[in-house]
C-alpha positions in Angstrom: -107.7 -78.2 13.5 -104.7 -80.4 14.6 -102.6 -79.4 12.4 -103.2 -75.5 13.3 -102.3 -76.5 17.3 -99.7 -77.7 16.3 -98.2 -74.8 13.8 -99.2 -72.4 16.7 -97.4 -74.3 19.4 -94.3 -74.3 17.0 -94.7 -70.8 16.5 -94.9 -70.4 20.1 -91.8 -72.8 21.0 -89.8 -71.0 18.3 -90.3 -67.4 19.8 -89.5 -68.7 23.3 -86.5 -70.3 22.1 -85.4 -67.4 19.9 -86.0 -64.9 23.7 -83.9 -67.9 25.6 -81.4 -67.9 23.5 -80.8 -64.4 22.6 -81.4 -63.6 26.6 -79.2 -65.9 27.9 -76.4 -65.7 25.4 -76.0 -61.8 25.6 -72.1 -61.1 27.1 -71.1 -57.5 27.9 -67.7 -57.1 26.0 -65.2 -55.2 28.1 -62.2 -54.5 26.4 -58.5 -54.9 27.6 -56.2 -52.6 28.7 -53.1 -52.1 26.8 -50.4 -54.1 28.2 -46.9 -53.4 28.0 -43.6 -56.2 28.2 -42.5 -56.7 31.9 -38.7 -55.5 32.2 -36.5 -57.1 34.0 -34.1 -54.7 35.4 -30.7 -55.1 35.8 -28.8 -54.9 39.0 -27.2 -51.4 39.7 -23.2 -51.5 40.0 -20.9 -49.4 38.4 -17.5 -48.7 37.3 -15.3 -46.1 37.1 -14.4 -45.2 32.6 -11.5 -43.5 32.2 -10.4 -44.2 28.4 -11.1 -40.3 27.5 -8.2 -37.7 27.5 -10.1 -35.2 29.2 -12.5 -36.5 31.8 -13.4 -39.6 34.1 -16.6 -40.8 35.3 -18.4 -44.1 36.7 -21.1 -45.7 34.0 -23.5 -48.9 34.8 -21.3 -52.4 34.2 -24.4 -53.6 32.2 -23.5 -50.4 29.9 -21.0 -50.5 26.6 -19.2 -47.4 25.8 -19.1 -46.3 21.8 -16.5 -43.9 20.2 -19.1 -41.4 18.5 -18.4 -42.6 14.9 -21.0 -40.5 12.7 -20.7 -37.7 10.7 -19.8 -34.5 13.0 -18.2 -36.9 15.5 -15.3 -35.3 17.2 -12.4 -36.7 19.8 -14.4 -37.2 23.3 -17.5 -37.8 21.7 -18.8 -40.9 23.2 -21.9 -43.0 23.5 -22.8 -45.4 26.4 -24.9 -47.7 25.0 -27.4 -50.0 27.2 -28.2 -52.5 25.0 -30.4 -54.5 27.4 -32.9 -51.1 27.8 -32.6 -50.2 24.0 -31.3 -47.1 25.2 -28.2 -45.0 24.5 -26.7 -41.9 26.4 -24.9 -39.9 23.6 -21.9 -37.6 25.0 -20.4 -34.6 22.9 -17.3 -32.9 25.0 -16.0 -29.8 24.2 -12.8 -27.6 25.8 -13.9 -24.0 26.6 -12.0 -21.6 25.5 -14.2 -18.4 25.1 -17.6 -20.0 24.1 -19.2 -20.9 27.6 -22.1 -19.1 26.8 -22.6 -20.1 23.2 -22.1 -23.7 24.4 -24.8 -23.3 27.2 -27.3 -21.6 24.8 -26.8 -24.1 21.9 -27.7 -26.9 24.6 -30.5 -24.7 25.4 -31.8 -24.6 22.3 -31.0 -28.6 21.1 -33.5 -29.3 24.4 -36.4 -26.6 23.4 -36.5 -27.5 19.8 -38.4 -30.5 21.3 -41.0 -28.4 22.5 -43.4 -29.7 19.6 -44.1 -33.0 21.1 -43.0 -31.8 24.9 -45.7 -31.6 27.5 -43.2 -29.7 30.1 -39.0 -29.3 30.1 -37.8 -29.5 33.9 -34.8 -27.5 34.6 -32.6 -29.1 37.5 -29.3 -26.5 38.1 -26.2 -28.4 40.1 -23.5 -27.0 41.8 -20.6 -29.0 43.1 -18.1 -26.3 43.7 -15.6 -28.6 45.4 -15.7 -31.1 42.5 -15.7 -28.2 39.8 -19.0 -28.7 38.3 -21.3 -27.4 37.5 -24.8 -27.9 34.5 -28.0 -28.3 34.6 -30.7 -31.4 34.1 -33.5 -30.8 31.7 -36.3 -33.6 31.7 -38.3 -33.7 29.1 -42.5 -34.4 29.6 -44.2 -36.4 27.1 -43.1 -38.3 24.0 -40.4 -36.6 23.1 -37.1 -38.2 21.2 -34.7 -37.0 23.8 -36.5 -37.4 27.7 -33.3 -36.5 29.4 -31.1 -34.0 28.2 -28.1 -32.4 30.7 -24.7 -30.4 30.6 -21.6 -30.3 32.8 -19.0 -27.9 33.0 -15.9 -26.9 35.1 -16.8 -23.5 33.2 -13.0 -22.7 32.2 -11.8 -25.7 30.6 -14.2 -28.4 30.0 -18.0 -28.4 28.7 -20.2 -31.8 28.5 -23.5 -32.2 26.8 -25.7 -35.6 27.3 -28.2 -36.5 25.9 -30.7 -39.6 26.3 -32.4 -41.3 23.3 -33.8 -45.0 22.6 -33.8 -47.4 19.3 -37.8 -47.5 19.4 -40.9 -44.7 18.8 -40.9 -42.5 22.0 -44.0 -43.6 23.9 -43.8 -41.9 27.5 -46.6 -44.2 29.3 -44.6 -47.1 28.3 -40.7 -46.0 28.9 -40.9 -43.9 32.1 -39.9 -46.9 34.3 -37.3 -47.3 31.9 -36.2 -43.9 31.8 -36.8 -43.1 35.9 -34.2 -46.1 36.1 -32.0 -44.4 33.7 -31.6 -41.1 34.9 -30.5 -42.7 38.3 -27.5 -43.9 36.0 -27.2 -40.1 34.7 -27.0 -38.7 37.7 -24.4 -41.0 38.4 -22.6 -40.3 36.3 -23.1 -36.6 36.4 -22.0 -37.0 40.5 -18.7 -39.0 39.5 -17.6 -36.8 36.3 -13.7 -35.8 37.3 -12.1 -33.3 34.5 -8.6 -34.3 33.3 -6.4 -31.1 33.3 
């Protein structure tokens, strides 16, 4: 008779035990959120580069400029490189002539071709009569290779295409503060583009 108290209080200890433990051990797992490096920005200052035989404009100091050495690469072909952002702006220049319009719908079509992986293309015209120029900004939505894409012309003489790409997979959620900060530098330059004549 002893010995069956005691198996039952056993019994009974172990079941308690097993609802304490299982009760009071239970955590809710919530997962994290994806985290992304912090960036530390450099400071904005510029200067003016001048090296090219048909046009002029101010870049970022924290920027390297690149003679376009690749296959295809022609005089005035240039890249600014930003080697702290992982990012390059790629410049093609080309003189005039008669081909305006073929110049402004191959850049047309070199922006829409990313409309695969592009969630919206903004169109941003400029005028600068005064200055002689003229183009268009085209920001590209989503992860796209290319997020900002533009143009500058005098439209007789000189035609400049720009394009923005980085050295890593295009993730929008993760670049934008990197490419916001960016296309401040564009439109920099864009602003301080002189033609050479």
């Amino acid at each position: 008779m002893q010995l069956g108290k005691i198996l039952s209080m056993v019994a009974l200890s172990m079941v308690a035990l097993s609802i304490i433990l299982s009760t009071s051990c239970k955590q809710s797992y919530t997962p994290k959120p994806t985290g992304y490096l912090r960036i530390d920005y450099p400071e904005k200052s510029y200067h003016l580069y001048s090296d090219q035989e048909f046009f002029e404009f101010e870049i970022p100091d924290y920027a390297i400029v690149e003679l376009d050495s690749g296959p295809g690469g022609h005089e005035g072909w240039i890249n600014v490189a930003i080697p702290q952002l992982n990012g390059t702006i790629h410049l093609s220049y080309k003189p005039v002539g008669e081909d305006l319009t073929a110049y402004i719908t191959d850049c047309r079509e070199l922006v829409y071709k990313h409309t695969v992986k592009a969630q919206g293309i903004e169109e941003t015209p400029f005028i600068h009569r005064e200055m002689n120029r003229f183009g268009m900004v085209y920001d590209l939505k989503g992860d796209v290779a290319s997020a900002v894409q533009f143009f500058i012309t005098d439209s007789t003489d000189h035609f400049l295409r720009g394009s923005l790409y980085f050295n890593i997979r295009p993730n929008r959620d993760s670049l934008n503060p990197v490419i916001e900060f960016l296309r401040e530098d564009i439109m920099h330059l864009i602003e301080t583009t002189q033609w050479k004549y």
